[in-house]
Every structure is written in structure tokens, then in C-alpha cells.
mmCIF file of the N, C-alpha and C atoms, coordinates in Angstrom:
data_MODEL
# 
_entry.id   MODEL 
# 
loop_
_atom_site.group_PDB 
_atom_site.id 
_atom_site.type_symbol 
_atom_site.label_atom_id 
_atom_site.label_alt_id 
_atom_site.label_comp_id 
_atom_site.label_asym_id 
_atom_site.label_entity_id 
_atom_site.label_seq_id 
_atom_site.pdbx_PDB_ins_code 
_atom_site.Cartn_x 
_atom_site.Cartn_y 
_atom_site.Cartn_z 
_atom_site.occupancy 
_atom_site.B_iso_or_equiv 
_atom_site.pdbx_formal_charge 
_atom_site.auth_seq_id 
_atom_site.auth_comp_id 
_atom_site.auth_asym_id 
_atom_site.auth_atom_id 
_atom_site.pdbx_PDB_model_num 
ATOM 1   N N  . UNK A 1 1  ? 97.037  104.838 67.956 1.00 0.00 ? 1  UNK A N  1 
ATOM 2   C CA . UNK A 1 1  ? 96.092  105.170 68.982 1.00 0.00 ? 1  UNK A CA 1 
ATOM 3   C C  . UNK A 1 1  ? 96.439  104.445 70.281 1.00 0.00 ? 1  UNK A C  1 
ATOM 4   N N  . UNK A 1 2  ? 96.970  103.296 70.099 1.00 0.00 ? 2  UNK A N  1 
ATOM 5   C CA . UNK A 1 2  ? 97.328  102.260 71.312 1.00 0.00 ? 2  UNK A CA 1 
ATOM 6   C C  . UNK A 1 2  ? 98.139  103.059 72.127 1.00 0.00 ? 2  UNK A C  1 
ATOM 7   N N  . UNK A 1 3  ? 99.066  103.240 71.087 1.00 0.00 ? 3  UNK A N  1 
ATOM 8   C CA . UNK A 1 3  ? 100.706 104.232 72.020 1.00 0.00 ? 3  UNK A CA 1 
ATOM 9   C C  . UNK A 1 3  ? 100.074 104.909 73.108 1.00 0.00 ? 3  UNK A C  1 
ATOM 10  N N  . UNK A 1 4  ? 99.228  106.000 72.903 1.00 0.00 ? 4  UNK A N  1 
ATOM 11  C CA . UNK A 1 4  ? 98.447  106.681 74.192 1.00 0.00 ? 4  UNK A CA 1 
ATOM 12  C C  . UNK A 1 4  ? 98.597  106.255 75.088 1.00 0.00 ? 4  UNK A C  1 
ATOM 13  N N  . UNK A 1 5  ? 98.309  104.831 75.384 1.00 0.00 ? 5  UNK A N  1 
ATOM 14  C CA . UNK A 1 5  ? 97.907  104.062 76.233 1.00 0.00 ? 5  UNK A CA 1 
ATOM 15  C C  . UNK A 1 5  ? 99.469  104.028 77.243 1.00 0.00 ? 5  UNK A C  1 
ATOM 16  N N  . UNK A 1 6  ? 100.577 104.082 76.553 1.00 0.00 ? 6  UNK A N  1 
ATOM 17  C CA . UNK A 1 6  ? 101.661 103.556 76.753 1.00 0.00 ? 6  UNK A CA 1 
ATOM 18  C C  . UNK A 1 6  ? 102.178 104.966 78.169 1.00 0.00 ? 6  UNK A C  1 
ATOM 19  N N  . UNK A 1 7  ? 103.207 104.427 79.007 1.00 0.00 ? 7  UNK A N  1 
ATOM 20  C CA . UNK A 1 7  ? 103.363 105.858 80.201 1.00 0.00 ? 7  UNK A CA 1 
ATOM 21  C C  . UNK A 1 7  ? 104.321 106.806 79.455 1.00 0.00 ? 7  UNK A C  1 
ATOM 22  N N  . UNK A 1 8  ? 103.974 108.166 79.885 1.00 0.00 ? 8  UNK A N  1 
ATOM 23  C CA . UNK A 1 8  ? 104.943 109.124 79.053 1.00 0.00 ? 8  UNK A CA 1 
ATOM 24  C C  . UNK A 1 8  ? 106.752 108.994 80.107 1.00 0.00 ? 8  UNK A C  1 
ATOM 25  N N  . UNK A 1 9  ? 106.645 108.326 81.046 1.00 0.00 ? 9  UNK A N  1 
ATOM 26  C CA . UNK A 1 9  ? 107.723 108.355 81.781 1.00 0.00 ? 9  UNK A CA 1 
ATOM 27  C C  . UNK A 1 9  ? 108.122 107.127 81.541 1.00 0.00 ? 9  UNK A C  1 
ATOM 28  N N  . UNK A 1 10 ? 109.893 107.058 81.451 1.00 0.00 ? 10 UNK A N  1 
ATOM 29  C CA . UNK A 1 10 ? 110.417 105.633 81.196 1.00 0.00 ? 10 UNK A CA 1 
ATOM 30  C C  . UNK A 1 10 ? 110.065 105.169 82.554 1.00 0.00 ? 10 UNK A C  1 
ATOM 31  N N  . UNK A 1 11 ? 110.258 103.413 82.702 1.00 0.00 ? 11 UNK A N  1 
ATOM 32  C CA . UNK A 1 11 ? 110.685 102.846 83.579 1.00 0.00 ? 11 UNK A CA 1 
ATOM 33  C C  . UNK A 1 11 ? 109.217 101.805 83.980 1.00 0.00 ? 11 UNK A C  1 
ATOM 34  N N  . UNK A 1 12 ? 108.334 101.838 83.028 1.00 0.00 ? 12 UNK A N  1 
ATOM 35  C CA . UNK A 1 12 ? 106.953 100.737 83.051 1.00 0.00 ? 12 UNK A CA 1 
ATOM 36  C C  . UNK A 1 12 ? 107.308 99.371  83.256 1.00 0.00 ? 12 UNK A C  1 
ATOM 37  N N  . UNK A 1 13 ? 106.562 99.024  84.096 1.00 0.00 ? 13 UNK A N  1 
ATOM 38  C CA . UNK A 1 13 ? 107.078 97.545  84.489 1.00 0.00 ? 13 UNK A CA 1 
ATOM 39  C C  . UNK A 1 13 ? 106.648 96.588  83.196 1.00 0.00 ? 13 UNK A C  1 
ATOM 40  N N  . UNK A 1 14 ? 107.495 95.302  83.173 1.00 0.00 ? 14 UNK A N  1 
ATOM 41  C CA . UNK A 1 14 ? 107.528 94.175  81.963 1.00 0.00 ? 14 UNK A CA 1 
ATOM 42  C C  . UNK A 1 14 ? 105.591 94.192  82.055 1.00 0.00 ? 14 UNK A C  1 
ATOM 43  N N  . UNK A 1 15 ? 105.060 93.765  82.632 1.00 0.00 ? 15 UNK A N  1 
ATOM 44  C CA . UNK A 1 15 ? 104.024 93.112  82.785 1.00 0.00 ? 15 UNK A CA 1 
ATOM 45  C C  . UNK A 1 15 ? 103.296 94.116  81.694 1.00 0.00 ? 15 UNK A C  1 
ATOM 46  N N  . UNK A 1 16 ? 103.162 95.420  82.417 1.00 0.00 ? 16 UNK A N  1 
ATOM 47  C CA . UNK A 1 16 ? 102.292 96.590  81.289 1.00 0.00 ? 16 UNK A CA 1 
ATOM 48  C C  . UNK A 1 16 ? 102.590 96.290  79.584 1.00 0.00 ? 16 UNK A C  1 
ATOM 49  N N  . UNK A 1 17 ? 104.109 96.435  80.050 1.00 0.00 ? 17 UNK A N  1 
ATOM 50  C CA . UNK A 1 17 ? 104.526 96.720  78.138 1.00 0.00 ? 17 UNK A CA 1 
ATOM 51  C C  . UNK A 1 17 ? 103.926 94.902  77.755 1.00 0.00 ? 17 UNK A C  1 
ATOM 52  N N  . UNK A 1 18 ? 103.439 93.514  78.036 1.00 0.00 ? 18 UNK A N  1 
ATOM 53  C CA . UNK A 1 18 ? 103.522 92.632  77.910 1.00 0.00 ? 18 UNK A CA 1 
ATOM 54  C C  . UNK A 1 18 ? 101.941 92.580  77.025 1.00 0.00 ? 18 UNK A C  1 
ATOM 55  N N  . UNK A 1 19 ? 101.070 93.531  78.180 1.00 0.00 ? 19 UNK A N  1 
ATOM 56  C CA . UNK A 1 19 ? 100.033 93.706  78.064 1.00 0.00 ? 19 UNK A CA 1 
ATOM 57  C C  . UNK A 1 19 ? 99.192  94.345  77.246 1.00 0.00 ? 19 UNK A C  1 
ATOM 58  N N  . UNK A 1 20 ? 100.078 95.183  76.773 1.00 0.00 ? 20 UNK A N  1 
ATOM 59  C CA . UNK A 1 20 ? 100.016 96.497  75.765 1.00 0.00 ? 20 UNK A CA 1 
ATOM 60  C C  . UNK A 1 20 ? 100.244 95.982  74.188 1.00 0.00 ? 20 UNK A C  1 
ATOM 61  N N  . UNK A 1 21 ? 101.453 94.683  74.446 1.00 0.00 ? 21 UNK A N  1 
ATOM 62  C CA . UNK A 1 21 ? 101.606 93.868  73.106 1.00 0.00 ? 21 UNK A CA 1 
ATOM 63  C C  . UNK A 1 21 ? 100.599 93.108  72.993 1.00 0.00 ? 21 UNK A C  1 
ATOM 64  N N  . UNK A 1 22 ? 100.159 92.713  73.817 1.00 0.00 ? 22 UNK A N  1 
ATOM 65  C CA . UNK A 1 22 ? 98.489  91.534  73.661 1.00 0.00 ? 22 UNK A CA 1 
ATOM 66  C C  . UNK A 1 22 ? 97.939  92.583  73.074 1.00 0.00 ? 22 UNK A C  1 
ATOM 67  N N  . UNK A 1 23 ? 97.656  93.606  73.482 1.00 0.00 ? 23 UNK A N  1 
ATOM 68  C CA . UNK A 1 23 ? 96.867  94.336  72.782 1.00 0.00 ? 23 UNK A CA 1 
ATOM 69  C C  . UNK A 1 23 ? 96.671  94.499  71.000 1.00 0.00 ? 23 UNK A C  1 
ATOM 70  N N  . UNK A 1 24 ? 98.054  94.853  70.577 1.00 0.00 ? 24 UNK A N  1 
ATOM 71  C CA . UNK A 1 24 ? 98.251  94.877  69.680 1.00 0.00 ? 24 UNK A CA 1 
ATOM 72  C C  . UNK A 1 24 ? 98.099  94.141  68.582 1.00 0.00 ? 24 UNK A C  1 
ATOM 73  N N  . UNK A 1 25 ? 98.348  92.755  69.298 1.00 0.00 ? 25 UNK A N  1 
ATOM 74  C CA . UNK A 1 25 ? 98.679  91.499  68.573 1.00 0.00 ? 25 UNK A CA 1 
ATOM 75  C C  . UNK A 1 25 ? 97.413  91.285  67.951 1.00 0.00 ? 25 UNK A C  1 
ATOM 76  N N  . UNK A 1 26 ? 96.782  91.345  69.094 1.00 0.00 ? 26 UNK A N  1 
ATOM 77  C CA . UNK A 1 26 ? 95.176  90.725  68.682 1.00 0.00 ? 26 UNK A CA 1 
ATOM 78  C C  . UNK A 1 26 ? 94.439  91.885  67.914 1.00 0.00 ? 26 UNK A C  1 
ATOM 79  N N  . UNK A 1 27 ? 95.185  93.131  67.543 1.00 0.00 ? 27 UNK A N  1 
ATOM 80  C CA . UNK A 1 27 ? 94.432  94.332  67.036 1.00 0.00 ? 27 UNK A CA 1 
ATOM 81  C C  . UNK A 1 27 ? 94.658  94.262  65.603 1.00 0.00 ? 27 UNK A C  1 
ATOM 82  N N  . UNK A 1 28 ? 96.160  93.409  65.198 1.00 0.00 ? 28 UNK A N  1 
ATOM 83  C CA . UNK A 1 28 ? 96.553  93.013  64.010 1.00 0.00 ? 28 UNK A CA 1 
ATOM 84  C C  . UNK A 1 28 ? 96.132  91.875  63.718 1.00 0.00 ? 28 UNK A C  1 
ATOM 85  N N  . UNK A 1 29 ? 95.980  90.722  64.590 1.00 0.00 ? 29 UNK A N  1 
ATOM 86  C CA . UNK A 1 29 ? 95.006  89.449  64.174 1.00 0.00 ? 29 UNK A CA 1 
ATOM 87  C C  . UNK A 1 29 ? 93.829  89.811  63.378 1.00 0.00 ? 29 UNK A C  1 
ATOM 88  N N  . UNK A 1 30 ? 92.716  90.797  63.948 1.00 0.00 ? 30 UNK A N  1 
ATOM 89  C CA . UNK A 1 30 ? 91.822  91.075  63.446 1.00 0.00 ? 30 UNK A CA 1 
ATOM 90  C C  . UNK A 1 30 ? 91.768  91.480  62.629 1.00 0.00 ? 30 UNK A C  1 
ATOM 91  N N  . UNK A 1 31 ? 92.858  92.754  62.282 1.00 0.00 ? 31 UNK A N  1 
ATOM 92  C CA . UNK A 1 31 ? 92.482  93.080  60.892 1.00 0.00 ? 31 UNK A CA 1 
ATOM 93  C C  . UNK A 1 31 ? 93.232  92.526  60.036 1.00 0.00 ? 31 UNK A C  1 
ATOM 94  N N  . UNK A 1 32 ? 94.025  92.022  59.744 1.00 0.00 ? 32 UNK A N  1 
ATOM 95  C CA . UNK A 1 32 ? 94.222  90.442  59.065 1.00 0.00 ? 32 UNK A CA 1 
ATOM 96  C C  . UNK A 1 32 ? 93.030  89.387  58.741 1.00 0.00 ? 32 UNK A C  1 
ATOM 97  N N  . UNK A 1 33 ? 92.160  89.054  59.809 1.00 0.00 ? 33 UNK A N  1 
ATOM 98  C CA . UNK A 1 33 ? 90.982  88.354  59.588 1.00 0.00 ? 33 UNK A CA 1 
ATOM 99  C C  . UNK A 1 33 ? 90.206  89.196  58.711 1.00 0.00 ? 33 UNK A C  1 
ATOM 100 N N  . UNK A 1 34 ? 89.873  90.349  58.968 1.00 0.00 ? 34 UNK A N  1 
ATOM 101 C CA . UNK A 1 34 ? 88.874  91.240  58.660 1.00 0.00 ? 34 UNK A CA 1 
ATOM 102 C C  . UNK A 1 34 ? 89.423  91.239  56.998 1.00 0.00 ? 34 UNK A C  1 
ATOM 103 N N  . UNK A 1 35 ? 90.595  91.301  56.954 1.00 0.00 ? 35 UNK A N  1 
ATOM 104 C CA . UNK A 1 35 ? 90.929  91.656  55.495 1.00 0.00 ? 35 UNK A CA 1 
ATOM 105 C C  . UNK A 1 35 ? 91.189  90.512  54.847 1.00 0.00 ? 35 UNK A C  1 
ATOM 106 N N  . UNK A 1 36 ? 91.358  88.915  54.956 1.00 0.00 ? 36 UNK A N  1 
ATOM 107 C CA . UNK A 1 36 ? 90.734  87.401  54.067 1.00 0.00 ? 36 UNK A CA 1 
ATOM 108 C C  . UNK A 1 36 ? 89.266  88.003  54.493 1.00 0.00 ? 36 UNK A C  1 
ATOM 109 N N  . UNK A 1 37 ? 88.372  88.603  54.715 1.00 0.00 ? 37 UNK A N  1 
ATOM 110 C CA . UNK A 1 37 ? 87.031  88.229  54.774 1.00 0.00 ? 37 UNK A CA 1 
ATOM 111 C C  . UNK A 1 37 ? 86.899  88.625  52.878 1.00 0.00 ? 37 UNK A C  1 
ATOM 112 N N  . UNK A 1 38 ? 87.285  89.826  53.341 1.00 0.00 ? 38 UNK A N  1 
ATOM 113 C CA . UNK A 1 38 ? 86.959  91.047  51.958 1.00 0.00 ? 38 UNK A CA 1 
ATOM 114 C C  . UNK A 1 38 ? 87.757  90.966  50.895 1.00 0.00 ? 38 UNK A C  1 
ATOM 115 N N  . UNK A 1 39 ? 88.651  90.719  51.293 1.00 0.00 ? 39 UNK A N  1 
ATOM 116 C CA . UNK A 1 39 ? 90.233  90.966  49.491 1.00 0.00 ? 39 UNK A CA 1 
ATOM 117 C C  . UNK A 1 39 ? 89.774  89.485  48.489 1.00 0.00 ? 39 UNK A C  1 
ATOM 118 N N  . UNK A 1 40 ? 89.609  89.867  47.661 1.00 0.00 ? 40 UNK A N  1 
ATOM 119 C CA . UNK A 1 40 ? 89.657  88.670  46.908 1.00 0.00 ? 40 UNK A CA 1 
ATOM 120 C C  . UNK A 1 40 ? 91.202  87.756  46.558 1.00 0.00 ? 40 UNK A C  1 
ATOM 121 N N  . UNK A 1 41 ? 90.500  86.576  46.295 1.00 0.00 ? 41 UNK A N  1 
ATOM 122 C CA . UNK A 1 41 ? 91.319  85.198  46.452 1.00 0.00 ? 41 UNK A CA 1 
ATOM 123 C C  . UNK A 1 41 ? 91.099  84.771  45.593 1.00 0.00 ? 41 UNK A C  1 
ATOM 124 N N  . UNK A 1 42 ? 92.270  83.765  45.527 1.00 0.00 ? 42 UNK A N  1 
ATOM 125 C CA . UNK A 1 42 ? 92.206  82.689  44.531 1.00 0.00 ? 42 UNK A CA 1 
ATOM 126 C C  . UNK A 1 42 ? 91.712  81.285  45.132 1.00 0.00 ? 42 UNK A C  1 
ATOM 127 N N  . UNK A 1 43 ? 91.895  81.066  46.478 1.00 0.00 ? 43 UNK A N  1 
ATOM 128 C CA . UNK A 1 43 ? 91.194  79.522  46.860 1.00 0.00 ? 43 UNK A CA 1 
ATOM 129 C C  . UNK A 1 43 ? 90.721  80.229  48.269 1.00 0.00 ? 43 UNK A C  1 
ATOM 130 N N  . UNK A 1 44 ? 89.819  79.994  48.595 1.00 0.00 ? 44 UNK A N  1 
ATOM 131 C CA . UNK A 1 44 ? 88.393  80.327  49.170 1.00 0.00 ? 44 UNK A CA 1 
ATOM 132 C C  . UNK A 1 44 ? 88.528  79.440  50.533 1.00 0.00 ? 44 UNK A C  1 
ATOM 133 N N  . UNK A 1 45 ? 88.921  80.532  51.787 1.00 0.00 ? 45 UNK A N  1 
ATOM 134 C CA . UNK A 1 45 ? 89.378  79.767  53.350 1.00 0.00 ? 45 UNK A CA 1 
ATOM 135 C C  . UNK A 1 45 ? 88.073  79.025  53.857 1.00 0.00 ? 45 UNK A C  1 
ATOM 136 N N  . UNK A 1 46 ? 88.361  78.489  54.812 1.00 0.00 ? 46 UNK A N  1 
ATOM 137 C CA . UNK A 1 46 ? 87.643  77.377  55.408 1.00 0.00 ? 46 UNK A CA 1 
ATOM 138 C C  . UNK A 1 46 ? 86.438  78.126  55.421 1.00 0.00 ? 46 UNK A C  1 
ATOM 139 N N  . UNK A 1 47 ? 85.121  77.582  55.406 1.00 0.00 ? 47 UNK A N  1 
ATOM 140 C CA . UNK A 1 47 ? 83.910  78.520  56.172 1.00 0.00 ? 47 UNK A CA 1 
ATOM 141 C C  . UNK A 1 47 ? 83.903  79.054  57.238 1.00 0.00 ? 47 UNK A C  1 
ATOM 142 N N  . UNK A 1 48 ? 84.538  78.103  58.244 1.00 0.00 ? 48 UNK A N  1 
ATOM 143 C CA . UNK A 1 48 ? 84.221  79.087  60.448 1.00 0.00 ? 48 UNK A CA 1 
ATOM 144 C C  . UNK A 1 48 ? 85.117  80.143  59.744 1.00 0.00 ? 48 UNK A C  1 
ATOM 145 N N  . UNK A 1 49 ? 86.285  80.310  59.002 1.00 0.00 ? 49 UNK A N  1 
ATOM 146 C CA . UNK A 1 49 ? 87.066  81.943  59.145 1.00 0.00 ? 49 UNK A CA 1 
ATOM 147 C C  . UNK A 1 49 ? 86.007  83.091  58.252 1.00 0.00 ? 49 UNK A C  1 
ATOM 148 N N  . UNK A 1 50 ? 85.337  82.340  57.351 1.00 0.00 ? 50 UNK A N  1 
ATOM 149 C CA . UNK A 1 50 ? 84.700  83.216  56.849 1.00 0.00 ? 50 UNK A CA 1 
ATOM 150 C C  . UNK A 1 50 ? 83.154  84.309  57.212 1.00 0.00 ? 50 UNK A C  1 
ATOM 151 N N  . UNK A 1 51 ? 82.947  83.282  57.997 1.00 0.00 ? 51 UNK A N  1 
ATOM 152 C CA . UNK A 1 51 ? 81.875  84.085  59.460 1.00 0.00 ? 51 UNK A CA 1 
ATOM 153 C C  . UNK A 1 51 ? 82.211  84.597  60.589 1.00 0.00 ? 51 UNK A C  1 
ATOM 154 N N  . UNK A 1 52 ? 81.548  85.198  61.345 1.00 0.00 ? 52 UNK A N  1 
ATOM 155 C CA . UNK A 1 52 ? 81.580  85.936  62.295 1.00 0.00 ? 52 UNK A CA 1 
ATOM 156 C C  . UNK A 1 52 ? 81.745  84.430  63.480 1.00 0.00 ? 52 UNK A C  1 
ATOM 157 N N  . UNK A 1 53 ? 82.400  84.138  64.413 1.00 0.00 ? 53 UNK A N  1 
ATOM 158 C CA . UNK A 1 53 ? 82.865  83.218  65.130 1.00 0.00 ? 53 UNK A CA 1 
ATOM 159 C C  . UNK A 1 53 ? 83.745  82.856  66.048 1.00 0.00 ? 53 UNK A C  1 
ATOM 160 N N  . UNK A 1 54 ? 84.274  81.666  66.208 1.00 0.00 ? 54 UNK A N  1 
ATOM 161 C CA . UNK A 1 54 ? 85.127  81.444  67.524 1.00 0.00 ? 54 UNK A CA 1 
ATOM 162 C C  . UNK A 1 54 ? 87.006  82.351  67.036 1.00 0.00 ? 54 UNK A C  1 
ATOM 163 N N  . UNK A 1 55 ? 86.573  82.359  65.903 1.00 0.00 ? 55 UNK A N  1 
ATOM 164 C CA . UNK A 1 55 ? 88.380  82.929  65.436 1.00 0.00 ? 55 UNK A CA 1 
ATOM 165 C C  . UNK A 1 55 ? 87.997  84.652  66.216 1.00 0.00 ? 55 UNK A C  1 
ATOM 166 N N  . UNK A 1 56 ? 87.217  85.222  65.941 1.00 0.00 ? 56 UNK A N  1 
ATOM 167 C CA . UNK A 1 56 ? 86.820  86.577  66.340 1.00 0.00 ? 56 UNK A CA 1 
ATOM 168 C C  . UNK A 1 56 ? 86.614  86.460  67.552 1.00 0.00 ? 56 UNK A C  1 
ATOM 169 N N  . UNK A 1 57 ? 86.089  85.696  67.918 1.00 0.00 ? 57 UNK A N  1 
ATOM 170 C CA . UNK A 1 57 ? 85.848  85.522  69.933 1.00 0.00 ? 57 UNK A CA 1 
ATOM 171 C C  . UNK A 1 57 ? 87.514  85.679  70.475 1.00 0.00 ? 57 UNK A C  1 
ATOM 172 N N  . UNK A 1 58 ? 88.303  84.675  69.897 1.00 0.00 ? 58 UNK A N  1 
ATOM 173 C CA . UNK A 1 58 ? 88.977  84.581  70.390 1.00 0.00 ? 58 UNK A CA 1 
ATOM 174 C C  . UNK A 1 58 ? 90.211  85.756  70.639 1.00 0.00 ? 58 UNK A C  1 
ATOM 175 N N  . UNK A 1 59 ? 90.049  86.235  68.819 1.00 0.00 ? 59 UNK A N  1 
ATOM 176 C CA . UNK A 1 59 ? 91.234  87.570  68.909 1.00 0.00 ? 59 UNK A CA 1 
ATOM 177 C C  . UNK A 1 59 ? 90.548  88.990  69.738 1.00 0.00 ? 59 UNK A C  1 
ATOM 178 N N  . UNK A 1 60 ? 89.060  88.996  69.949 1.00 0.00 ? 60 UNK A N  1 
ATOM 179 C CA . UNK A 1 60 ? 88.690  90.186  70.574 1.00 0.00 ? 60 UNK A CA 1 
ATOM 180 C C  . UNK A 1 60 ? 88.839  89.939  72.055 1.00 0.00 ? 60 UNK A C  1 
ATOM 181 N N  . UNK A 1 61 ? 88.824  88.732  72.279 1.00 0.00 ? 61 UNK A N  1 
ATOM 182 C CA . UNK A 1 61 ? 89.152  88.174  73.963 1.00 0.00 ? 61 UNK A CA 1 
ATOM 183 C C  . UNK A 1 61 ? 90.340  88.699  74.430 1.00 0.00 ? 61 UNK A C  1 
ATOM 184 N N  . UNK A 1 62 ? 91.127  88.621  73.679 1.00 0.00 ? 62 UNK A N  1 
ATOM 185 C CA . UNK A 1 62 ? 92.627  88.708  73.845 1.00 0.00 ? 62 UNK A CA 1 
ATOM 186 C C  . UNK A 1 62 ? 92.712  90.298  73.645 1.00 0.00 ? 62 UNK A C  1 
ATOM 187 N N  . UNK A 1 63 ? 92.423  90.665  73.103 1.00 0.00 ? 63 UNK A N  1 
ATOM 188 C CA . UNK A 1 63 ? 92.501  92.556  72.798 1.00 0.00 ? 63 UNK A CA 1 
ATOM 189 C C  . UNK A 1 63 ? 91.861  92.867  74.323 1.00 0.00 ? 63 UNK A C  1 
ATOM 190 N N  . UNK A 1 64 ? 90.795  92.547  74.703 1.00 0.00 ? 64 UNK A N  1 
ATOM 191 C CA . UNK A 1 64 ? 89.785  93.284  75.408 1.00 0.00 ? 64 UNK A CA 1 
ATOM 192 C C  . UNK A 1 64 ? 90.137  92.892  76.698 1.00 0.00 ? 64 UNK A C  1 
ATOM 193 N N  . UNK A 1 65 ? 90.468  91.364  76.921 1.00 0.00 ? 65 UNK A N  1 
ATOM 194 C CA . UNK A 1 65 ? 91.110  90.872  77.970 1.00 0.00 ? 65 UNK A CA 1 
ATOM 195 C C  . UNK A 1 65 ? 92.543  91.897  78.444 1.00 0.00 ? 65 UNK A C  1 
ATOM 196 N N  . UNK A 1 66 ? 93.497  91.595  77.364 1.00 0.00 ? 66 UNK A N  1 
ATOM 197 C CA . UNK A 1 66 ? 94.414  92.302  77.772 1.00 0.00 ? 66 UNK A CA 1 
ATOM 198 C C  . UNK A 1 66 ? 94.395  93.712  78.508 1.00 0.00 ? 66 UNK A C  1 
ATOM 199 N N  . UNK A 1 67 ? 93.721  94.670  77.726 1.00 0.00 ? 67 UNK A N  1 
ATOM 200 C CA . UNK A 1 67 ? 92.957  95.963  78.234 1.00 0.00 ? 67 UNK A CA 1 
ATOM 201 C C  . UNK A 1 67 ? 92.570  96.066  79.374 1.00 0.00 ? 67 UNK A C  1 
ATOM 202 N N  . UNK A 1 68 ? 91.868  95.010  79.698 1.00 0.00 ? 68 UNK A N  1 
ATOM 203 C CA . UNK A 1 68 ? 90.817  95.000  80.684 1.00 0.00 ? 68 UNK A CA 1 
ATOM 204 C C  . UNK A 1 68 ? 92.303  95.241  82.126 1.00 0.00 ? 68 UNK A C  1 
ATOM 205 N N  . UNK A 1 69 ? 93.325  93.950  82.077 1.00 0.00 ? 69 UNK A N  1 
ATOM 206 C CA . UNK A 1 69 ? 94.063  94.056  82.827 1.00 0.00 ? 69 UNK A CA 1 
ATOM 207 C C  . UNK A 1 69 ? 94.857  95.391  83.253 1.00 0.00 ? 69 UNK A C  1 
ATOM 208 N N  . UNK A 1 70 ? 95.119  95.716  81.470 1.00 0.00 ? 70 UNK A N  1 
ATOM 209 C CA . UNK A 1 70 ? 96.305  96.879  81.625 1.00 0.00 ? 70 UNK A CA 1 
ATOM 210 C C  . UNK A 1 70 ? 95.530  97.847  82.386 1.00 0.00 ? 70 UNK A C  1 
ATOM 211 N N  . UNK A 1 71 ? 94.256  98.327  82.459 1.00 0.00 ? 71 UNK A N  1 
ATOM 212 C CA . UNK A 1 71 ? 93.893  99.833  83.025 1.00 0.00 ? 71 UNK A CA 1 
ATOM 213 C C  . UNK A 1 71 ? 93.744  99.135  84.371 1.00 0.00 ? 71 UNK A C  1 
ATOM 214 N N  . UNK A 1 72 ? 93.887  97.932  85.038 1.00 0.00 ? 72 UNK A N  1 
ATOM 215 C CA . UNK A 1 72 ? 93.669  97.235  86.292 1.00 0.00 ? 72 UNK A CA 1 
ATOM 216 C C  . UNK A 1 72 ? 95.027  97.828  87.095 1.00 0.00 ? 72 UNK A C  1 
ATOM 217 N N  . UNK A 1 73 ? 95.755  97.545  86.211 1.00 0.00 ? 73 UNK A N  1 
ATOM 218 C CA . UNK A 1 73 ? 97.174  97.740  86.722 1.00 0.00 ? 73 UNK A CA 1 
ATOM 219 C C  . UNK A 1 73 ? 97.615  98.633  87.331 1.00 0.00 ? 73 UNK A C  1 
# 
């Protein structure tokens, strides 16, 4: 769905494609987080990862932040 986002013409400056990977990164952070919430384990992560919190502030900051720039651009 991200790709969309991406220009159908070569030649996008570094900064976009930079921006577009923040995107991503933090789109796979999350669901990585999202998925230790739910999959079962054998030893049981810290409590702050297991709530809703600063780990989620931080990877949706970075998704939404990034975004925010790229359509600035």
C-alpha cells in the first residue's frame, strides 16, 4: 500500500525515498510489537512492551512523522 505513495517517474530526490523508508520501518516496528503482544511465548517481555505506551508513541511518531513530511515535500 506504501509503494503508492512512491513517484511513478524515476528520478525522486534521496530525501523522499529516505522518508518513505521511515515510513516503513516504523510500519514493520509495529507490527512486530503488535505480534510479541499476541503470539505466545516462552518467557514473558518486560511489562511497558506489553501495554499500550511509549514503545507505540514512539514507532507511530516515526510512521506519521515521516508522512507528515513526505506529502510536505
Amino acid at each position: 500500500m506504501l509503494l503508492l505513495l512512491a513517484p511513478a517517474q524515476g528520478g525522486a530526490s534521496d530525501g523522499k525515498a529516505l522518508l518513505l523508508t521511515g515510513v516503513m520501518v516504523g510500519w514493520i516496528f509495529y507490527g512486530a510489537l503488535t505480534l510479541m503482544r499476541v503470539v505466545p511465548r516462552y518467557r514473558e517481555p518486560p511489562g511497558w512492551l506489553m501495554r499500550f505506551g511509549i514503545a507505540d508513541l514512539l514507532v507511530l511518531g516515526l510512521m506519521f512523522g515521516c508522512l507528515a513530511v513526505y506529502l510536505r515535500v
